[in-house]
N, C-alpha and C positions, 0 to 999 in steps of 0.2 A: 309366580305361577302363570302370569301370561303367555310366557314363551311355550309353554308346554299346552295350550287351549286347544289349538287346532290343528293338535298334529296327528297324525294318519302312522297306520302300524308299519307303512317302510321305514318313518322315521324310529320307529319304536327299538323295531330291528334292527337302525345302522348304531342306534343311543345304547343297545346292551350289548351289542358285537364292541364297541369303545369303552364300557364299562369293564367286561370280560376280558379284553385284549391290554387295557391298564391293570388292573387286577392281576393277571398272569403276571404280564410283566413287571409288576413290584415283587411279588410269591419269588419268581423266578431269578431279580437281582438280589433277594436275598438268600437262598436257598442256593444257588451255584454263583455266586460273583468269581470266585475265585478261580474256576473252573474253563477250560480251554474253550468252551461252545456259548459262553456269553462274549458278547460284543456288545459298545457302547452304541456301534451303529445301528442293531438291532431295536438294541432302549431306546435311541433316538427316535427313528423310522415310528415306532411306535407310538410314543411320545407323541412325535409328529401329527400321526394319525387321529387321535386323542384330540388334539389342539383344530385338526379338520373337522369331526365331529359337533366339538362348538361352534367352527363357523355355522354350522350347517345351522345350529340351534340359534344361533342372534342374525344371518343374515341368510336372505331366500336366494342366495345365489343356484343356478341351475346346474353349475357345476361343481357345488361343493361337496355332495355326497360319492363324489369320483375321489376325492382329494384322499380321503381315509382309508381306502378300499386299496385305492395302490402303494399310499405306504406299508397299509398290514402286508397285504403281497408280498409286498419288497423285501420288508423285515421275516417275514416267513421262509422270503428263497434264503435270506441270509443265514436265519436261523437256521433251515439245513442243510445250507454250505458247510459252514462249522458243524455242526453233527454228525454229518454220514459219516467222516473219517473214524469217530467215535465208535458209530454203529458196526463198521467195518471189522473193526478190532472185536468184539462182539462176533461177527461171523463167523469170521475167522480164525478165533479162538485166541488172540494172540492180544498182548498188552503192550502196543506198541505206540500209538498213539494218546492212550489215556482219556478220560473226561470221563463224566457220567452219563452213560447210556440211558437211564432211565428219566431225566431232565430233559434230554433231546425225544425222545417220544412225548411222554408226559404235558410237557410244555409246548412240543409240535402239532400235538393235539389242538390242543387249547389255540393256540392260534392259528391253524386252520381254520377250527369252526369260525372262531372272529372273523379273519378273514373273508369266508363263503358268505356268513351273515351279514357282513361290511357291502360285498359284492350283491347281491341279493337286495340290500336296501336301494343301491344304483338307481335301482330300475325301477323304482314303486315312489308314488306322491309322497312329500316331504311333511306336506300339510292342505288341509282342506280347501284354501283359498289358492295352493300354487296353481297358476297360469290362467285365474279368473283376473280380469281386468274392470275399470269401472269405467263405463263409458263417458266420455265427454260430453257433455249437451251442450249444443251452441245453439243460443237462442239470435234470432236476429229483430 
């Protein structure tokens, strides 16, 4: 429970935007695996993401809360890469391309918000002590 002492609500925010954006994405690889709009690069990016998160938790890097934000991103545009054509047929009225419409919203939902929440943590302290330094005393 150390790691968790002094941390500040951006970190709170990017730790359940990684919770929620893992969370989908297991709902999600079981619920459509079979399905034209999942991608393993999706689960990865995410995944990825997830693994950013923890740096953020064991190490005070400045740039580790960037790390998650743009994989969710990434895996979101890909997510409705694979979709729209989905949704399209859906407009359209036509069953030409196939997949489940309602897994590409549902689930584009869900990682959206991660995403904005991922991105949102960016910009807010990680933890209480980030960019306080401890001065040197030289005595002579």
């Amino acid at each position: 429970m150390v790691l968790f002492k002094d941390r500040t609500l951006g970190f709170w925010i990017g730790f359940m935007a990684a919770s929620l954006m893992l969370v989908a994405n297991i709902v999600f690889i079981i619920v459509n695996h079979g399905d034209r709009t999942f991608s393993f690069i999706t689960f990865g990016l995410i995944i990825a993401g997830v693994l950013g998160e923890l740096l953020v938790l064991l190490k005070n890097y400045f740039f580790a809360p960037l790390l998650p934000a743009v994989s969710f991103g990434v895996a979101l545009s890909m997510h409705f890469y694979l979709g729209f054509p989905t949704l399209s047929d859906v407009v359209n009225g036509v069953n030409f391309i196939g997949g489940n419409p309602q897994a590409v919203v549902i689930f584009g939902i869900a990682f959206a918000v991660g995403t904005i929440a991922a991105l949102i943590s960016c910009f807010m302290k990680q933890s209480k002590s980030e960019g306080v330094t401890n001065p040197v005393h030289i005595s002579k």
